[in-house]
C-alpha positions as CSV (number, residue, x, y, z in Angstrom):
1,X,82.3,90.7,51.8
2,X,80.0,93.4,52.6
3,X,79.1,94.4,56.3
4,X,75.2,94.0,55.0
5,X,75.9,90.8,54.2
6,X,76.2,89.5,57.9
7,X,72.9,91.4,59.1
8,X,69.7,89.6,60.0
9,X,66.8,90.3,61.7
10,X,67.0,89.0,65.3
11,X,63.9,90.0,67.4
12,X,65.2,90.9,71.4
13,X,62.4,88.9,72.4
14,X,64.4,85.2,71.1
15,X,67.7,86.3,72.6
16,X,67.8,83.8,75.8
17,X,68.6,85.5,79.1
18,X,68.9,82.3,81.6
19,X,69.8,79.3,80.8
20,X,68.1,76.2,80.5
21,X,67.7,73.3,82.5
22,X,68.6,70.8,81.7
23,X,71.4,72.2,79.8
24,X,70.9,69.3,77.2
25,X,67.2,70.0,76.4
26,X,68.8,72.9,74.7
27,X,67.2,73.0,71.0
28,X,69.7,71.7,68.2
29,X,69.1,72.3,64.5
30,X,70.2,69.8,62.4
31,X,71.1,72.1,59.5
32,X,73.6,69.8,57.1
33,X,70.9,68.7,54.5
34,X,67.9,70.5,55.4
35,X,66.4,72.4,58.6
36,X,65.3,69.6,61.2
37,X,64.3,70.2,64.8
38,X,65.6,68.1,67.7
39,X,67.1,68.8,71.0
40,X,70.5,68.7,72.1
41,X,70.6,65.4,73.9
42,X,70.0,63.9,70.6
43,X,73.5,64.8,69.2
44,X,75.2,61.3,69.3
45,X,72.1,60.0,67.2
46,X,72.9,62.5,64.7
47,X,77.0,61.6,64.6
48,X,78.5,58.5,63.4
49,X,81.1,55.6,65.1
50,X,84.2,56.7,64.6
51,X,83.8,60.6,64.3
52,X,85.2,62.7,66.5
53,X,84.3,65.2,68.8
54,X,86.4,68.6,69.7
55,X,86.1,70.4,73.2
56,X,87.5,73.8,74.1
57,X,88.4,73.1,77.8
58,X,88.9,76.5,78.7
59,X,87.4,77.9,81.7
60,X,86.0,81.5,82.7
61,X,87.3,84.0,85.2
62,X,85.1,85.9,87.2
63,X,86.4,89.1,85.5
64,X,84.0,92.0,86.3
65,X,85.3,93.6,89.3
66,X,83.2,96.8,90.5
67,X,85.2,99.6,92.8
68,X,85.5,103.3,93.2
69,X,88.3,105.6,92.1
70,X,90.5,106.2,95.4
71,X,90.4,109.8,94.9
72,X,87.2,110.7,94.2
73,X,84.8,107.1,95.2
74,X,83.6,107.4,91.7
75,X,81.8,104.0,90.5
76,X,84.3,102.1,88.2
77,X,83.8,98.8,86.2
78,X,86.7,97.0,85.1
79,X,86.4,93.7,82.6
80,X,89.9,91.4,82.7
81,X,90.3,90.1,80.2
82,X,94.6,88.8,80.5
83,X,97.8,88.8,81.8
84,X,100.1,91.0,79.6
85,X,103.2,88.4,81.5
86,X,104.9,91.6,83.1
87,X,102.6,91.3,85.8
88,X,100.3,93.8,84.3
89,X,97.0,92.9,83.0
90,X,94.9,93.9,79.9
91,X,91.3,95.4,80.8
92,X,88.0,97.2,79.8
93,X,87.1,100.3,81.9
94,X,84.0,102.1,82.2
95,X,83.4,104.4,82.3
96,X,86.5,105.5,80.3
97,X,86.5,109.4,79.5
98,X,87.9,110.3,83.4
99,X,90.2,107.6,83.9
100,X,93.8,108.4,83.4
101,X,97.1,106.9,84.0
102,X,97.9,106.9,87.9
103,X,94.7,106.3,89.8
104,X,94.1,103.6,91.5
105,X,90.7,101.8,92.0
106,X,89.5,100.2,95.6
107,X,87.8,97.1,95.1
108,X,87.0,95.9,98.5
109,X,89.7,96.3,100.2
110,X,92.1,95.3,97.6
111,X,93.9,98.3,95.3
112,X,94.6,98.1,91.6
113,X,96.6,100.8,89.6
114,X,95.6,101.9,86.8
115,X,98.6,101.7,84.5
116,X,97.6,103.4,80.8
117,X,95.3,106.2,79.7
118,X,92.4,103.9,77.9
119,X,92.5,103.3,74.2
120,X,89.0,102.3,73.1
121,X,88.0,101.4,76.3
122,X,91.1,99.4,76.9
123,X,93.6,99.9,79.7
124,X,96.6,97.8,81.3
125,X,96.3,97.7,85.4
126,X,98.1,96.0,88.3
127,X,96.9,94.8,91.4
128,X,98.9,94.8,94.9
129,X,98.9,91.0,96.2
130,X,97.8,88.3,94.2
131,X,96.2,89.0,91.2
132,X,94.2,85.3,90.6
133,X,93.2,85.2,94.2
134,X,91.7,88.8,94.0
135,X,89.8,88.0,90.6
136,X,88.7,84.8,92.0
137,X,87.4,86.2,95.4
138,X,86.1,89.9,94.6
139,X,85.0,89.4,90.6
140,X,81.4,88.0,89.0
141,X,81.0,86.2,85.8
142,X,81.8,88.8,82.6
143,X,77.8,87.6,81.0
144,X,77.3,89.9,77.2
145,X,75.9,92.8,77.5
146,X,73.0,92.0,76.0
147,X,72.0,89.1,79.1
148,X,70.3,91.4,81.2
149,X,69.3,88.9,84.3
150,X,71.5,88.0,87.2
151,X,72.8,84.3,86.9
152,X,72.1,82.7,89.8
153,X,74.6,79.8,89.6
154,X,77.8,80.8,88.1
155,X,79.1,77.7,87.2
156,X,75.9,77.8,84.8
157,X,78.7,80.1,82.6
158,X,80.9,77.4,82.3
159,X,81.2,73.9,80.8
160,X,81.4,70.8,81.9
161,X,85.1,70.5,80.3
162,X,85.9,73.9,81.9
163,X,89.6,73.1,83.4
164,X,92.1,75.6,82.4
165,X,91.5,79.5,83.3
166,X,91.4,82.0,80.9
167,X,88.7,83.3,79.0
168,X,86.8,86.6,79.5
169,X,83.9,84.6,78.0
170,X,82.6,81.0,77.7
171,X,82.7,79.1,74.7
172,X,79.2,78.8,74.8
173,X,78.6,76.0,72.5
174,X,79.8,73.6,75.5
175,X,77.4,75.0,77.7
176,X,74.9,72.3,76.2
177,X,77.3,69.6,77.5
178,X,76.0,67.0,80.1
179,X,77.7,64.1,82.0
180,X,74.8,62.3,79.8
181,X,75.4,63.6,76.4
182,X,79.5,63.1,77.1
183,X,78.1,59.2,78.0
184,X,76.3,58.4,75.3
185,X,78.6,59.8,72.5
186,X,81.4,57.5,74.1
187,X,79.3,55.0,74.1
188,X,78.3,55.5,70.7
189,X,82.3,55.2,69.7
190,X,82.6,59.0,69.2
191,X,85.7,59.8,71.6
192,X,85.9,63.6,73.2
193,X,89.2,65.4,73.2
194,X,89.9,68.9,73.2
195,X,91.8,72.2,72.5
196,X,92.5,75.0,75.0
197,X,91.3,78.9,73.4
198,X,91.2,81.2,75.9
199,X,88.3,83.3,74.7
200,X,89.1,87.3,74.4
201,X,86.4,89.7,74.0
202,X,87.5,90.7,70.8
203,X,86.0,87.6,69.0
204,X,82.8,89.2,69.5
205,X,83.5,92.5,69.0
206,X,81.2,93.9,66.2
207,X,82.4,94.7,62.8
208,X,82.6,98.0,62.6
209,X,83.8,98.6,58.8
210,X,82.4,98.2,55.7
211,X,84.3,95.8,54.1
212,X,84.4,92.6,56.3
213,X,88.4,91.7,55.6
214,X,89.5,94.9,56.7
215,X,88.4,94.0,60.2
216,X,91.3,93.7,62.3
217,X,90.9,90.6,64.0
218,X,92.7,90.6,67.6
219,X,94.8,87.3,68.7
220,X,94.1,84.7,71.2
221,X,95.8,82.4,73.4
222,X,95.1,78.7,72.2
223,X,97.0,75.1,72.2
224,X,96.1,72.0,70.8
225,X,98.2,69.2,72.5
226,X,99.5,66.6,70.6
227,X,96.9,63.6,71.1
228,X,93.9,65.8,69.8
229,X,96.6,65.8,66.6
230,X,97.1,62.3,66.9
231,X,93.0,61.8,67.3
232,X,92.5,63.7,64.3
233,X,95.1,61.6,62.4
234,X,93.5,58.7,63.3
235,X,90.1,59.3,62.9
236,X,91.1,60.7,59.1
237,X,92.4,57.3,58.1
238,X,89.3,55.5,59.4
239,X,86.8,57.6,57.9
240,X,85.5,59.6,60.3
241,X,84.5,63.0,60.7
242,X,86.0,65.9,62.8
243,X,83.1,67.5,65.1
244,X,83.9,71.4,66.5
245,X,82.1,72.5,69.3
246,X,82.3,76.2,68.8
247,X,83.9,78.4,66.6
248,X,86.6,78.7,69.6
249,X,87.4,74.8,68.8
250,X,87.4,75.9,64.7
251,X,89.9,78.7,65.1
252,X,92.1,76.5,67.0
253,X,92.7,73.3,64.9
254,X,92.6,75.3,61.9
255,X,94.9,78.0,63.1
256,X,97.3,74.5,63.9
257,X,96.8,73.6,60.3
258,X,97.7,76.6,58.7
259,X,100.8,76.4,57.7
260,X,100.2,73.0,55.9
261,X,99.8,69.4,57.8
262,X,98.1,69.7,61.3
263,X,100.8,69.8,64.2
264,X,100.2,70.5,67.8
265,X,100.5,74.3,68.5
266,X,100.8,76.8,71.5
267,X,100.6,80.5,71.3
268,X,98.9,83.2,69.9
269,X,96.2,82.9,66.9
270,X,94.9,86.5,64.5
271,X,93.1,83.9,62.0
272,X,89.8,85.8,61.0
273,X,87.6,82.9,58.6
274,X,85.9,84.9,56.5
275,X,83.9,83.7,53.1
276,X,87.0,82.2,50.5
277,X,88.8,80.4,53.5
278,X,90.1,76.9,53.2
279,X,89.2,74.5,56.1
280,X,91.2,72.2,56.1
281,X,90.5,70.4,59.7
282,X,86.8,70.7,60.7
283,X,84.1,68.5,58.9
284,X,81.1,69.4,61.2
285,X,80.6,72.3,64.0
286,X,78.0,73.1,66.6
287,X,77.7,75.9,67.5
288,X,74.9,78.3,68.8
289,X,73.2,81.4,66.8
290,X,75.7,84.8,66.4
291,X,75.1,88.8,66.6
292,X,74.1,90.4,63.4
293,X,77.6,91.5,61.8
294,X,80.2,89.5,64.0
295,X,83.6,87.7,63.3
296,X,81.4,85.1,64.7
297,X,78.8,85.0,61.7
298,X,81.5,85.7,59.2
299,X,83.5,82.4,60.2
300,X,79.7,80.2,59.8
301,X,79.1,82.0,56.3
302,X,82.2,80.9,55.4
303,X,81.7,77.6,56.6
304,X,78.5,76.8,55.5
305,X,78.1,79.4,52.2
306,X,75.2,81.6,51.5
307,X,72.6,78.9,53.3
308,X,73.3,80.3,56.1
309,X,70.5,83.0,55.6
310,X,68.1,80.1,55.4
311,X,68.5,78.2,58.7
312,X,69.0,81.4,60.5
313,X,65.7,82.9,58.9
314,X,64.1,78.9,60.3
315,X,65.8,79.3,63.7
316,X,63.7,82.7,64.1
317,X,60.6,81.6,62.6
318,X,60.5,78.5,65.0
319,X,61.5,80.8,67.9
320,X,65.0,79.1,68.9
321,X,66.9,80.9,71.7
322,X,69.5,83.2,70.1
323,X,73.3,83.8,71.3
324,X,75.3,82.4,74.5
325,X,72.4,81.3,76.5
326,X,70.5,79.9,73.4
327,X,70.0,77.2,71.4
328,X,72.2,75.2,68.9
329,X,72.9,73.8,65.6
330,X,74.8,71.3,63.9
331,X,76.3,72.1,60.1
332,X,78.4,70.3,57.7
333,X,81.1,71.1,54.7
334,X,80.2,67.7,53.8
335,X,76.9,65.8,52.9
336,X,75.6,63.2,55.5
């Protein structure tokens, strides 16, 4: 697949800055047969007893930490995004071209070292004390750089299922989530379990070669426990249908799956679902509307084939909300 392929014309003007409220009066496009309007509260009504709904429950750090180099009280901007389990830590730094092995960074009154020269932007640091309790105190949500407005409640980055920290970003097809939608899809006999992906920067990352597969597609963190396998067993034999929520929730269970029959998995993930791929867990996914040429986009063309132009092009033309504060839509590898 071509890098052109993945391109489409996404006016600035429909890509959503705040959130809305409520979160599940978010837009959802019903895109499995044809392109139908509803809003997102309406999602049980468009499921079926006995499917099944998938979660990621991972939760956001606040991972932008601003300081000044020690030496000099030049501004610096670092972006966490993991622990590298040697007590050093994985970054973003900007900017970049000065920073060099050995300094250290003041951010409050807490010190972290810088540890590597940067490699695309990249760096490994260390802090002095606690690490967590630094990030959790000193750091603000890590929003795309292409949200321009302060969020005034940062909670409004994570989802309702948010319970184990991880991500540098927030698996923004959850965001929609509500106590209410959660309620009315169990009463509606569609159960909610979930996975764990703790989101890396790097699944957004554009594509910045020519031909799609020779993207080099960096790994993720991600475990799915044994009664989401035992959930999706069971809701196979009866029928039902295996709902995603996100493309985080995708690369897990079919990362689990890929070495044949679906078991429960922990550790690291590099699948990259490109065009020609084999699902063999998820029946349905929601998910909201991607960046022109990203890993993102290449999983839904895969997923839902060359249709994909079409809804987009509706999305657009109706004026949904585009990307992580946007709107949503529902697709299918099967017909309703």
């Amino acid at each position: 697949m071509r890098i052109e392929e993945l391109s489409y014309d996404l006016p600035q003007s429909l890509i959503a800055q705040v959130p809305i409220e409520p979160r599940h009066d978010a837009r959802l496009l019903d895109a499995r047969l044809a392109a139908v309007d509803h809003e997102f509260w309406e999602l049980p009504d468009l499921l079926f007893p006995g499917d099944l709904v998938v979660v990621n429950n991972t939760k956001v750090r606040r991972a932008r930490l601003v300081g000044h180099r020690a030496d000099t009280g030049g501004a610096v901007e670092l972006l966490v995004l993991e622990p590298l389990g040697d007590g050093r830590w994985e970054a973003l730094v900007r900017p970049a071209r000065r920073i060099r092995a050995g300094l250290q960074v003041k951010v409050s009154n807490a010190i972290v070292n810088i540890d590597s020269d940067p490699v695309d932007g990249k760096i490994m640091i260390s802090f002095a004390g606690d690490a967590e309790a630094l990030i959790a105190a000193q750091g603000a949500m890590p929003l795309p750089p292409y949200i321009h407005e302060t969020l005034s409640d940062p909670d409004r980055y994570q989802t309702m299922f948010a319970n184990e920290i991880g991500s540098a970003a927030a698996p923004t097809a959850g965001l929609h989530f509500t106590p209410y939608v959660a309620e009315r899809l169990m009463a509606s006999a569609i159960p909610i379990v979930s996975v764990d992906l703790h989101v890396g920067l790097d699944t957004f990352r554009p594509i910045s070669v020519e031909s799609v597969e020779d993207h080099q597609m960096h790994s993720e963190w991600c475990s799915v426990p044994e009664e989401t396998v035992q959930a999706i067993l069971d809701t196979r034999k009866t029928g039902g249908r295996i709902v995603a929520i996100g493309t985080t929730v995708v690369r897990s269970l079919e990362s689990a799956a890929a070495e044949g029959g679906l078991r429960p998995r922990e550790g690291r993930t590099s699948l990259f679902i490109t065009p020609g791929f084999e699902f063999r867990v998820v029946d349905d996914l929601v998910t909201n509307f991607h960046v022109p040429g990203s890993t993102l986009l290449a999983m839904i063309s895969a997923f839902m084939g060359p249709r994909w132009r079409d809804i987009y092009a509706h999305a657009v033309g109706q004026n949904y909300r585009m990307l992580s504060f946007g709107d949503a839509m529902l697709a299918s590898r099967r017909l309703v």
